[in-house]
C-alpha positions, -999 to +999 in steps of 0.1 A: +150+670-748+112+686-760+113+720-744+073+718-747+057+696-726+030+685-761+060+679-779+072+654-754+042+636-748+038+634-786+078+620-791+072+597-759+040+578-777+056+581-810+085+554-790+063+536-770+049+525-803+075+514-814+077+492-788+045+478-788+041+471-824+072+450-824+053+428-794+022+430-818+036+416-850+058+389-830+026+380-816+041+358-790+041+386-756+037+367-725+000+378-711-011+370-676-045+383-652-039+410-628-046+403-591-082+416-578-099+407-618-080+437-629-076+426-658-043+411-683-013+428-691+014+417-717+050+423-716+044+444-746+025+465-714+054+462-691+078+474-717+063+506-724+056+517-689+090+510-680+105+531-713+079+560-708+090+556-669+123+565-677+122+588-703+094+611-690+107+613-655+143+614-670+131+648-689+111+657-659+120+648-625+103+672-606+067+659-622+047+633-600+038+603-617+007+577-620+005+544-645-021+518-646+013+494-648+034+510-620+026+505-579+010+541-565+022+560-539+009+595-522+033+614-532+023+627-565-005+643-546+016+668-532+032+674-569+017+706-590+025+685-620+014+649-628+022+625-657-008+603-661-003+574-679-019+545-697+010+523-715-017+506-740-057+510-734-072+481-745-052+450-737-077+428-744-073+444-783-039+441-785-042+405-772-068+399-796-049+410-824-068+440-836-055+471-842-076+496-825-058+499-791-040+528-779-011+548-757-026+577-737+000+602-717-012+633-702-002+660-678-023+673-654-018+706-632-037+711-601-062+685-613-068+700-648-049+684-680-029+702-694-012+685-722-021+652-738-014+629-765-033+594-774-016+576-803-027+541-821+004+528-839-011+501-855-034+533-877-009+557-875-035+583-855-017+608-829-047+627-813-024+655-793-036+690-772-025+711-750-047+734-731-057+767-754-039+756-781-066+736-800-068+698-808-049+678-836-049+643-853-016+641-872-012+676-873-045+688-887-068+706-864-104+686-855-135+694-841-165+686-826-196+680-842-225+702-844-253+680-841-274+689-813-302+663-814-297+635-793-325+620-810-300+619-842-272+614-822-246+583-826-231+580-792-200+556-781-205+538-757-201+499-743-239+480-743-245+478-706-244+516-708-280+514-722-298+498-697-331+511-690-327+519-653-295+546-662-322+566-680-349+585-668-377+574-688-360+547-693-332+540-725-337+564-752-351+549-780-337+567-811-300+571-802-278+553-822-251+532-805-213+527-816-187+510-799-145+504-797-124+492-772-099+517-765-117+543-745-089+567-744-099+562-786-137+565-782-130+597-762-106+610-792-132+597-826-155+621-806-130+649-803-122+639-843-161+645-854-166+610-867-189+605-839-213+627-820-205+623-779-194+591-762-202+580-726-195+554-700-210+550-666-190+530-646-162+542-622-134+551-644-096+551-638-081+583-648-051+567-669-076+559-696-093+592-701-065+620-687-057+626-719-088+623-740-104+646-720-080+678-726-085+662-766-122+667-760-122+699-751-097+715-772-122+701-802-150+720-785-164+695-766-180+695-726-167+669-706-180+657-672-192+628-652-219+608-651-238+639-627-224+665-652-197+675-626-162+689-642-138+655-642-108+663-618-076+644-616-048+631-596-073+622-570-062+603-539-086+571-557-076+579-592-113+574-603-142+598-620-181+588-616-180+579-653-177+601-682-197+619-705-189+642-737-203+658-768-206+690-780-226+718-753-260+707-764-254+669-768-237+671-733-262+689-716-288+668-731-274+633-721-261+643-687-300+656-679-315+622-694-293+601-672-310+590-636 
């Protein structure tokens, strides 16, 4: 059993991978539609919540625990340690067949990650962090980047994101949109440089950006919501205002353009 809480995060994605991939290849995991337009889950979904369930909890029992796949209760709010789960971020992906979607485990202390690991098995890419040790993909350390004018900036984000009435001033014209699926990966291509900050504006479930966020800001990145608040978790509704992250200036620059 990992003594460090990273190193079993990292060795709990590295399985549920496993698991998923053989669903992916098959090609043939039973998919249906959530209740309430939540959205479809796979058994390939099921699976992995139920072998990260196990494991996680098996290693440690005295940690509270919330899944997008598993029923919630109250009582992880009175735990001072939370496993945060997403068993794959973007569904839709996996369904599709593309490769691009993701497993995102965190662990968050008195609403602040701690440890986190996001891993696409389909690109061999584990993003891990734990807090004031630094951010990793594979191993290597990654980073922000440096640009600081949003004018230049490429920023991730879904379309709708970019509709005039979010901005004041309406949509800024120069900044260059990008887009993928997984937001648990968004969050993380940020963290890994390749793009400059990322945001999304709609209420967001904490499952898909626990562990991205710790990523984030072990790469030197400010994260926040939509209003530029610090992002808090294992809330009652487990939900931020949106998210938005870049390095200081691109943050501070985004979060003041946004009505």
């Amino acid at each position: 059993m990992p003594g460090r809480d990273l190193d079993l995060l990292c060795e709990a994605a590295r399985a549920a991978g496993a698991i998923a991939r053989r669903f992916f290849t098959a090609g043939n995991a039973e998919t249906w539609d959530k209740p309430d337009d939540a959205g479809p889950v796979t058994e390939a979904d099921l699976a992995v919540n139920g072998m990260l369930s196990s494991e996680l909890r098996g290693a440690r029992p005295d940690y509270g625990w919330l899944s997008e796949e598993t029923e919630d209760g109250a009582s992880r709010l009175a735990d001072e340690r939370v496993f945060i789960i997403d068993p794959i971020d973007g569904t839709r992906s996996f369904i599709a067949g593309e490769n691009a979607w993701a497993h995102s485990l965190a662990i968050v202390e008195k609403g602040e990650v701690v440890a986190g690991a996001v891993f696409l098995p389909m690109l061999d890419k584990l993003y891990a962090a734990e807090r004031g040790g630094g951010a990793t993909l594979n191993g290597a350390p990654i980073t922000v980047t440096g640009q600081g004018d949003l004018s230049a900036a490429t920023v991730l984000s879904a379309k709708p994101n970019f509709a005039p009435h979010h901005w004041q001033g309406g949509t800024p014209p120069e900044v260059q949109r990008a887009y993928r699926p997984s937001l648990a990966y968004r969050l993380c291509l940020v963290a890994e440089g390749r793009f400059d900050a990322m945001l999304t504006l709609r209420p967001t479930w904490e499952w898909d950006i626990a562990a991205g966020d710790l990523i984030l800001r072990e790469a030197g990145a400010v994260t926040g919501d939509r209003k530029g608040r610090d992002l808090r978790f294992n809330n009652r509704l487990p939900q931020v205002d949106g998210v938005v992250a870049g390095n200081p200036a691109l943050h501070e620059a985004l979060t003041e353009a946004l009505a």
